[in-house]
DRENNU-572830 format. One record per residue (C-alpha): x, y, z. Coordinates in Angstrom, 2 decimals, decimal comma. Layout:
<atoms>
atom X->X; Y->Y; Z->Z
...
</atoms>
This chain:
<atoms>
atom X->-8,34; Y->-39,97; Z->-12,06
atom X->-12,04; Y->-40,30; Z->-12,73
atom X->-13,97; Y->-43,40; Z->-11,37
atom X->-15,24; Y->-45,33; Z->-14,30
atom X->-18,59; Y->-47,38; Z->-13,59
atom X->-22,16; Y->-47,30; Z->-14,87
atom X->-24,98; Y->-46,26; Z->-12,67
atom X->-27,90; Y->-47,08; Z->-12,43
atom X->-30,85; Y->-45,08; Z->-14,23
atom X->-34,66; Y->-44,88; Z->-13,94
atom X->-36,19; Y->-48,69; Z->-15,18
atom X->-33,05; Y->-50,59; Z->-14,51
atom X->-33,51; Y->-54,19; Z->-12,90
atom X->-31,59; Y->-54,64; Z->-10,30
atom X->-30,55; Y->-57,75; Z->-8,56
atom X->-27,89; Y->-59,17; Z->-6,81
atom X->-25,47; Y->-59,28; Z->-9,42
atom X->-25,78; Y->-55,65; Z->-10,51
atom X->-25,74; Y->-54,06; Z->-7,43
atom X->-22,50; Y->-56,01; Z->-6,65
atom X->-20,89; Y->-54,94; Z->-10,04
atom X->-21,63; Y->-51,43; Z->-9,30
atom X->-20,61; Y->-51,35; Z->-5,79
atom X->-18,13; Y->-53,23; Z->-6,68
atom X->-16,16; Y->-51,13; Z->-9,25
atom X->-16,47; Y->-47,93; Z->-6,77
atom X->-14,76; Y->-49,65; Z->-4,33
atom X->-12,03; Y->-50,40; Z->-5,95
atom X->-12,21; Y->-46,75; Z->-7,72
atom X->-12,06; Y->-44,88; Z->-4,32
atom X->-9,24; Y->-47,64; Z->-3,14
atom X->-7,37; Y->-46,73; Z->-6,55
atom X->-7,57; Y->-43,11; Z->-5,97
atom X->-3,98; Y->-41,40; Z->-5,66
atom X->-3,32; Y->-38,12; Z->-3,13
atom X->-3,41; Y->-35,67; Z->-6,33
atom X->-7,07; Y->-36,91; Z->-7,69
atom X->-8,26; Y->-35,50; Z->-3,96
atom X->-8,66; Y->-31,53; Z->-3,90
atom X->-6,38; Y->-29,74; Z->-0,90
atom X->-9,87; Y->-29,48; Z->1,76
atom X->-12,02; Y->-31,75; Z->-0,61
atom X->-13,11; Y->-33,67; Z->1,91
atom X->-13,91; Y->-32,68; Z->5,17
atom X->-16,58; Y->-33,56; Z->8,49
atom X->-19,68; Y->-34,19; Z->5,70
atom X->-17,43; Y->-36,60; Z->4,03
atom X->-15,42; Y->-38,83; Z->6,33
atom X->-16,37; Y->-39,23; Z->10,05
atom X->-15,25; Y->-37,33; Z->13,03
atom X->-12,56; Y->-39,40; Z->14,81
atom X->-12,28; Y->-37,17; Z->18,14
atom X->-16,14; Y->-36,95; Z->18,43
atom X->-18,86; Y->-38,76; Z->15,82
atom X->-21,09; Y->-41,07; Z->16,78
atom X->-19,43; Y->-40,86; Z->20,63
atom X->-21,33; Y->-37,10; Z->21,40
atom X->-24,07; Y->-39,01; Z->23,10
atom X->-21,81; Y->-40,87; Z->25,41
atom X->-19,99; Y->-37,40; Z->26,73
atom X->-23,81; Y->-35,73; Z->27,14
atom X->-22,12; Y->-34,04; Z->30,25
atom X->-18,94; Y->-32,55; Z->28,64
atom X->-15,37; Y->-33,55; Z->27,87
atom X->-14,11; Y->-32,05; Z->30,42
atom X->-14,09; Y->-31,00; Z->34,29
atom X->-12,51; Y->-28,41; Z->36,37
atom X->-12,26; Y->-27,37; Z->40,03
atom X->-14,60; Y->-24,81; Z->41,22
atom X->-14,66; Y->-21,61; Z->42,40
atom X->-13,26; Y->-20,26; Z->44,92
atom X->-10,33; Y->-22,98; Z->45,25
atom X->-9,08; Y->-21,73; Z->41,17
atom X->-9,57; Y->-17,98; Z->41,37
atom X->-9,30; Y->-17,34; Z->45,26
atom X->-6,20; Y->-19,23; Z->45,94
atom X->-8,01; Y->-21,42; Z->48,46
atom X->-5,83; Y->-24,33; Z->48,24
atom X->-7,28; Y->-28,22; Z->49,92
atom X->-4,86; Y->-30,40; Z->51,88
atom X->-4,05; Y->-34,22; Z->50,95
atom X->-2,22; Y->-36,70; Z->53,09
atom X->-3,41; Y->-40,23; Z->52,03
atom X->-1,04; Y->-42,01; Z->50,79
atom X->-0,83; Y->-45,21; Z->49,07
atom X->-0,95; Y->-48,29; Z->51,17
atom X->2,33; Y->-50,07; Z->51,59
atom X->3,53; Y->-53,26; Z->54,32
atom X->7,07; Y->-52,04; Z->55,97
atom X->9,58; Y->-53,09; Z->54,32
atom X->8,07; Y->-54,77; Z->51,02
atom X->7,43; Y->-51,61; Z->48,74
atom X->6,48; Y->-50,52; Z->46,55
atom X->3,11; Y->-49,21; Z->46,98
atom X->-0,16; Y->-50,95; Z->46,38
atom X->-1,77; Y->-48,60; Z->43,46
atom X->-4,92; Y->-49,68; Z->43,49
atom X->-6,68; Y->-49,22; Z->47,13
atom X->-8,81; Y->-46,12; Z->47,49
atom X->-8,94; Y->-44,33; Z->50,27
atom X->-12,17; Y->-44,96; Z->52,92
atom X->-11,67; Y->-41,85; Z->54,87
atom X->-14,23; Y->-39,62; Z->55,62
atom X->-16,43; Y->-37,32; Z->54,40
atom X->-17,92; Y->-39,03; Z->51,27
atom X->-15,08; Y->-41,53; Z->50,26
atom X->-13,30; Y->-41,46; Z->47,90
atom X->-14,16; Y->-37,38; Z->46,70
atom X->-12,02; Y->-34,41; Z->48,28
atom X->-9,09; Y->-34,45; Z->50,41
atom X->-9,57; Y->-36,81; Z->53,73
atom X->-10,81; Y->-35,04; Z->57,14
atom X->-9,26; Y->-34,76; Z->59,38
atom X->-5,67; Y->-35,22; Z->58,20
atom X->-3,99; Y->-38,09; Z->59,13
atom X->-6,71; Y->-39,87; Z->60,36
atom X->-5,39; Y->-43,73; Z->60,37
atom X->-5,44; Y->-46,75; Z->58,09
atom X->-8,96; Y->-45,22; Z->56,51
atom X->-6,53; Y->-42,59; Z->55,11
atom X->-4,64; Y->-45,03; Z->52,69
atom X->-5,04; Y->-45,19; Z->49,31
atom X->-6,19; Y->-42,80; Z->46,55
atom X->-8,68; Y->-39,98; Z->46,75
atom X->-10,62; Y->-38,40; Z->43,84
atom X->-9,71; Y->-34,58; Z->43,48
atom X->-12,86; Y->-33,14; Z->44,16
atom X->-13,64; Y->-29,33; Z->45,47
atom X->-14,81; Y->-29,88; Z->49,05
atom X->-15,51; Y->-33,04; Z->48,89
atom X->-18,38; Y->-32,63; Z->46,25
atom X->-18,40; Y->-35,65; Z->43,59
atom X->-20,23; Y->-33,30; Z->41,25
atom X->-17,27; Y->-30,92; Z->41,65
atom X->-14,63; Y->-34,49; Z->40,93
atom X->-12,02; Y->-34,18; Z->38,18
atom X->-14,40; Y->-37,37; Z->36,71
atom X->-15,81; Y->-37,68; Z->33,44
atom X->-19,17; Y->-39,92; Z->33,88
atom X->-20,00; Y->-41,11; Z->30,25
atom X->-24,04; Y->-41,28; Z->29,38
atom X->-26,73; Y->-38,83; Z->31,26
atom X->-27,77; Y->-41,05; Z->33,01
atom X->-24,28; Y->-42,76; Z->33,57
atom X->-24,45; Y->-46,02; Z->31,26
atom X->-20,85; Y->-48,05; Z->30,55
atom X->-19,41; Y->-48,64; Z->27,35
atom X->-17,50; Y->-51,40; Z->26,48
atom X->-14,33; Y->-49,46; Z->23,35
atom X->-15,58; Y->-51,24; Z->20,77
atom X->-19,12; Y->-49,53; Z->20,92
atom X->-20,60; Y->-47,88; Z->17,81
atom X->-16,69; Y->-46,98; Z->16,60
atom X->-15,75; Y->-46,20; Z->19,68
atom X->-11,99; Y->-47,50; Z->19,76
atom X->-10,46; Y->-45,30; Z->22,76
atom X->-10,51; Y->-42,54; Z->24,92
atom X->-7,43; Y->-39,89; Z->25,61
atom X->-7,62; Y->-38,41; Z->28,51
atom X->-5,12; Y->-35,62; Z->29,69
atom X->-5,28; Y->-34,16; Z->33,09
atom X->-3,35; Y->-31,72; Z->35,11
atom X->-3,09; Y->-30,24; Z->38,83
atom X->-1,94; Y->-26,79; Z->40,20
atom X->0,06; Y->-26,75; Z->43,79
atom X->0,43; Y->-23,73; Z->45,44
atom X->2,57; Y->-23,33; Z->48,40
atom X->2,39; Y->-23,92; Z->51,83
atom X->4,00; Y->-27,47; Z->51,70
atom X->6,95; Y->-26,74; Z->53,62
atom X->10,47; Y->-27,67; Z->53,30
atom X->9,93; Y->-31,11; Z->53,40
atom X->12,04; Y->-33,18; Z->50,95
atom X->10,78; Y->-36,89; Z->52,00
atom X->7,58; Y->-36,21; Z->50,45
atom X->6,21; Y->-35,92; Z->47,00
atom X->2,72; Y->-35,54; Z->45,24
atom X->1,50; Y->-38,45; Z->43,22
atom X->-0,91; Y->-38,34; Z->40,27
atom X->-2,34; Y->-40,67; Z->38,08
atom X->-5,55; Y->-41,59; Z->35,18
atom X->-8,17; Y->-44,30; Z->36,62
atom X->-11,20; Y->-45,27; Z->35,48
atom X->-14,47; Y->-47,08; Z->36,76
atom X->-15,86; Y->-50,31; Z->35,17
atom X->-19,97; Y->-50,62; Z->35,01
atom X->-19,27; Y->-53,14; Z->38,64
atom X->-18,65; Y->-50,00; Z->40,33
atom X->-14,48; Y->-51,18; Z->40,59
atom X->-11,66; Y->-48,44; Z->40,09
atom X->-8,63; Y->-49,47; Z->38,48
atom X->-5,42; Y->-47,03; Z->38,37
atom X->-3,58; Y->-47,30; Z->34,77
atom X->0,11; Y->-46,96; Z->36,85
atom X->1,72; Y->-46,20; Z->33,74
atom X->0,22; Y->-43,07; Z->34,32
atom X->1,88; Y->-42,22; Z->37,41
atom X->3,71; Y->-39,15; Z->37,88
atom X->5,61; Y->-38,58; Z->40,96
atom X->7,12; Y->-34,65; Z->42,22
atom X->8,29; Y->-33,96; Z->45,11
atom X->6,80; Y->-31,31; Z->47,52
atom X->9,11; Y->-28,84; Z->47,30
atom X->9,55; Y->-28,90; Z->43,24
atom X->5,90; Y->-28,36; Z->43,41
atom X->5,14; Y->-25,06; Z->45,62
atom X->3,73; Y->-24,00; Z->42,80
atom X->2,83; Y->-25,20; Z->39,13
atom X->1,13; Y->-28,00; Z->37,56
atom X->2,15; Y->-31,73; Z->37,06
atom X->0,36; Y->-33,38; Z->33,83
atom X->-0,65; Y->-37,25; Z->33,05
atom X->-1,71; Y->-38,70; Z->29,68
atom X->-2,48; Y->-41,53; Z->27,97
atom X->-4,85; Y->-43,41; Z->25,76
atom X->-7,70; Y->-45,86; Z->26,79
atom X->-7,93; Y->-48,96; Z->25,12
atom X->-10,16; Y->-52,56; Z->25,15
atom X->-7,06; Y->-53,70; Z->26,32
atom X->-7,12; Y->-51,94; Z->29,57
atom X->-10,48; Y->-53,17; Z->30,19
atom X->-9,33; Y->-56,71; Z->29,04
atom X->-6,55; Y->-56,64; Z->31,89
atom X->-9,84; Y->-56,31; Z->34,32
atom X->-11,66; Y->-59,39; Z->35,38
atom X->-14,72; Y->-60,37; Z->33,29
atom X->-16,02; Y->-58,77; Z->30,50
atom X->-15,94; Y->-55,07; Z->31,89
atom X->-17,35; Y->-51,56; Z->30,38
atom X->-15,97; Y->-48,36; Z->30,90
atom X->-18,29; Y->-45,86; Z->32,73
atom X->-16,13; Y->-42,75; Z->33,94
atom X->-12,60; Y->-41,87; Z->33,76
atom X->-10,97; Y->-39,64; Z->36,75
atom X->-7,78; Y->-38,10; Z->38,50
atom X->-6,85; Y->-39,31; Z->41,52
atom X->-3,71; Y->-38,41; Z->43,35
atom X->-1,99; Y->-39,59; Z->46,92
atom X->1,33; Y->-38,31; Z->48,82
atom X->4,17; Y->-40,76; Z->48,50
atom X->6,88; Y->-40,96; Z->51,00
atom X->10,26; Y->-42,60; Z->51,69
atom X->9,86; Y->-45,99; Z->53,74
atom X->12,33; Y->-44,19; Z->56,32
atom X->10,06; Y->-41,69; Z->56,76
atom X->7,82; Y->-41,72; Z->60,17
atom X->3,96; Y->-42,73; Z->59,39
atom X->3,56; Y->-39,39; Z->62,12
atom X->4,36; Y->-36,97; Z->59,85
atom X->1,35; Y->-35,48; Z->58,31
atom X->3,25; Y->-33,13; Z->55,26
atom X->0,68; Y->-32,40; Z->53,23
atom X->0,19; Y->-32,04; Z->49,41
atom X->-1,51; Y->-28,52; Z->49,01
atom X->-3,89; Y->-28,64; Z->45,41
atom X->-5,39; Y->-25,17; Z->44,51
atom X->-6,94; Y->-26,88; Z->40,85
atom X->-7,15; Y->-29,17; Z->38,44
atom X->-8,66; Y->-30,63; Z->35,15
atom X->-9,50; Y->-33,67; Z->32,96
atom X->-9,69; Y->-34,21; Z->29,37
atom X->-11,62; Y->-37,14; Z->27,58
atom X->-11,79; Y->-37,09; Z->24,01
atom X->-13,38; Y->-39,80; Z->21,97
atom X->-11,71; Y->-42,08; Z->19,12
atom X->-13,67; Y->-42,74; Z->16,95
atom X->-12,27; Y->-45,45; Z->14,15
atom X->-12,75; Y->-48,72; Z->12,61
atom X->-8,83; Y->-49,76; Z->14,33
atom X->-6,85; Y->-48,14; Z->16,22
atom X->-2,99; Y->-48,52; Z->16,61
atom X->-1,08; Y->-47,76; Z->19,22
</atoms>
């Protein structure tokens, strides 16, 4: 179906009322518009904007994604975690949102030595040894700036990441490995999106990957005090354990490598 309107020509006078007429009668041409007036590939990236990327290219200028270096993914070099989440005896469940304050270079890389105390509690960045350039973190901006997701389009961020065990865990059954998505607000604060947690136990994962998703909205920044912006997004993982479990025991979760995703949304809504 054609789009009837008059345009405008070399000489016309234009003013407020005929660039309204005009504009107006295309709008409601292209809102009229049924499936079958639109070629099959008609319109494509030079048409309509790019909802995975667009405008949001300058805000990833260090990649959409981040893997663990050599040697740990091709040698078979596996790192050893034992933090676990902090919990008081007897009143779980865990407290998902402490990071760990363990040395070296808190909160990147496994915690050394291994069972080291109270430092040891709480979440650690997976990070080749102990490098935060080498962090399964996205840092948005170069340099790192924060974005608030309703910036220039930018509506959410998906972010997918997954982590290979290997063996060397042992038998034991009264601990598992614990994943999960956080991200950093432009106040420096981490906050762990629990619905993101995955839980397997040690044994079930000698050897394979466990994989977390989700989506990124202004609504997980709105659950944050004050009127936070989004400035990296990460994988952080722990060891949980059952409360009967002795705090001596120092079963470790053995991580040979792992990766995040962050792709832009780019959209004038989104819904979820």
């Amino acid at each position: 179906m054609p789009i009837d309107f008059t345009p405008f020509v070399e000489g016309d006078a234009i003013s407020h009322t005929s660039m309204n007429t005009t504009f107006s009668t295309l709008e409601t041409g292209v809102n009229d518009l049924d499936g079958s007036d639109v070629e099959r590939h008609g319109l494509t990236h030079d048409h309509l904007p790019d909802m995975s990327h667009g405008e949001a290219s300058g805000m990833f200028a260090n990649g959409y994604s981040a893997t663990s270096s050599s040697p740990n993914a091709l040698s078979g070099v596996s790192e050893t975690y034992t933090n676990s989440p902090p919990y008081t005896a007897g009143a779980f469940p865990y407290d998902y949102q402490t990071f760990s304050g363990e040395l070296p270079n808190p909160p990147y890389g496994p915690p050394n030595p291994p069972g080291a105390g109270n430092a040891e509690k709480g979440w650690r960045i997976l990070a080749t040894a102990n490098v935060a350039a080498d962090a399964a973190l996205i840092q948005f901006g170069n340099p790192a700036q924060a974005y608030s997701l309703t910036d220039e389009r930018l509506r959410g961020i998906l972010v997918r990441g997954s982590v290979e065990f290997t063996g060397g865990q042992g038998t034991e059954i009264d601990y598992c490995a614990l994943i999960a998505i956080a991200f950093q607000t432009e106040d420096g604060g981490r906050h762990v999106l629990e619905r993101t947690l995955r839980f397997n136990s040690t044994v079930a994962c000698r050897a394979g990957d466990m994989v977390t998703s989700t989506v990124i909205t202004q609504a997980d920044l709105d659950n944050v005090v004050g009127t936070p912006k989004i400035s990296e997004v990460m994988i952080v993982i722990a060891r949980a354990r059952r409360k009967t479990v002795s705090e001596g025991n120092d079963v470790g979760i053995q991580v040979r490598s792992y990766n995040i995703t962050a792709i832009p949304l780019m959209a004038a809504e989104l819904t979820l």
